[in-house]
N, C-alpha and C positions, 0 to 999 in steps of 0.2 A: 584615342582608343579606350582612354577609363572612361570618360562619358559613355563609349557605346555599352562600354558595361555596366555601369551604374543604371542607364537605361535600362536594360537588360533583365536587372533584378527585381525592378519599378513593375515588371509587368507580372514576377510573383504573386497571388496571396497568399497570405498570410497564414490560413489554412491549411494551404497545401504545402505548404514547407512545414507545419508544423506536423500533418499525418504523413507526410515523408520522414522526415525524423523521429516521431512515435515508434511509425515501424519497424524503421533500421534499430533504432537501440534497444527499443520494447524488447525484439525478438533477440537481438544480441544479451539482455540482461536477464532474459525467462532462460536460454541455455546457456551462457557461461559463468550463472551464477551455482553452484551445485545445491542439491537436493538438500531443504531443510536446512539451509543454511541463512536463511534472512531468521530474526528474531521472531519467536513464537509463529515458526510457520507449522510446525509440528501440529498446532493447537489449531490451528487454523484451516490446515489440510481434514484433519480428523473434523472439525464439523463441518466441514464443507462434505466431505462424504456422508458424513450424516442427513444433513442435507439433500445429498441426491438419493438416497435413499426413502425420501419423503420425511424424514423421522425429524421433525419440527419441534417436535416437545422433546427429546433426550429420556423416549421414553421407548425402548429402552434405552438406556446409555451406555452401548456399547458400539464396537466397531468391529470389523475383519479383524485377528491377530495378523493377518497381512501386513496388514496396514501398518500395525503396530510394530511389528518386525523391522520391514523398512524405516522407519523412521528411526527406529532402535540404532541403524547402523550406525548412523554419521551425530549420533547425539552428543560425542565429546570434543566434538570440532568445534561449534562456533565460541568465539572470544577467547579460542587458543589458536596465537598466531602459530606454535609449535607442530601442530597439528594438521596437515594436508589431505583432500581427499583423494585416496587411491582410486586410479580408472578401471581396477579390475573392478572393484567393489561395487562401482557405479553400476559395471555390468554381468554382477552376480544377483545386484539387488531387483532388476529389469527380470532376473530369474524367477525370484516368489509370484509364486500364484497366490487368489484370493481363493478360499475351499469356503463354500457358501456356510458350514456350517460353524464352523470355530471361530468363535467370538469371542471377545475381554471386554472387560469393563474399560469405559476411555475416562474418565473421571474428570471431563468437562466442565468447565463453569461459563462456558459461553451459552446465553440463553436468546438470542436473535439469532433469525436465521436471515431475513431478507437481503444483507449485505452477500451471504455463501452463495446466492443464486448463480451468479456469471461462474465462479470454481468448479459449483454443483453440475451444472449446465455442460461444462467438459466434463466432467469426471465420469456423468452418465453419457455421454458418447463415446469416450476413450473405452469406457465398459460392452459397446456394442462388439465392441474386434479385440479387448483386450483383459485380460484378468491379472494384467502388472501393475500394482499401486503405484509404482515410481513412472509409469506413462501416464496412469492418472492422475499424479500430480502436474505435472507438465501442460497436460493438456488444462486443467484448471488453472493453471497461470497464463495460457496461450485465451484461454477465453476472458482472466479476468483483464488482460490486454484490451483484448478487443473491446470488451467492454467499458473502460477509459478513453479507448480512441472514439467511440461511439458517445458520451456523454460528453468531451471535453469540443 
């Protein structure tokens, strides 16, 4: 009986076990990891929307105060273990809207954009149906997913 399994596995590739497990955890670690909480995703999100805004030069360098908001929430969380994030807040934050007009300054020092493209790429689709930053986030990590399953 282990033979026929061993067998079994033999007839795997190696690829496909690997974008089957991409996808299972990929999508497991884009939602149960919470919002802005990997290191400098803050920084990272904000020029990725810049980005899909076409705004390649940081010219100007600013962003939605949406955006800004949002990310405001959960900024005393990460590398305090003390600190957990509430599920309301998750789903107050899903509340802000982006208002086309009200802008800040994001006071960026990232001057590349080519790596933002896959982030950018969801964030201007999440924007077709959506004006919640925090879904736009999301969907930028669901594309930059995809975007590793597709190059690896």
């Amino acid at each position: 009986m282990l033979t026929e399994i061993l067998e079994g596995i033999n007839t795997f590739k190696v690829e496909k076990i690997f974008l089957l497990f991409a996808i299972i955890f990929g999508f497991l670690s884009i939602f149960v990891t919470p919002a802005f909480q990997v290191p400098d995703e803050y920084a990272h999100f904000s020029r990725s929307y810049q980005v899909s805004e076409l705004n390649i030069s940081h010219s100007p360098d600013d962003i939605p105060t949406a955006v800004s908001d949002v990310i405001n929430l959960n900024r005393n969380i990460p590398f305090n273990k003390n600190v957990k994030v509430n599920i309301q807040e998750v789903i107050n934050a899903k509340k802000i809207a982006i208002v086309d007009n009200a802008r800040e300054k994001s006071f960026l020092t990232i001057d590349v954009f080519v790596p933002y493209f896959p982030q950018a790429v969801g964030i201007k689709i999440s924007r077709l149906f959506s004006n919640s930053p925090l879904v736009h986030m999301y969907w930028g990590r669901v594309l930059n997913l995809l975007m590793y399953i597709l190059v690896s």
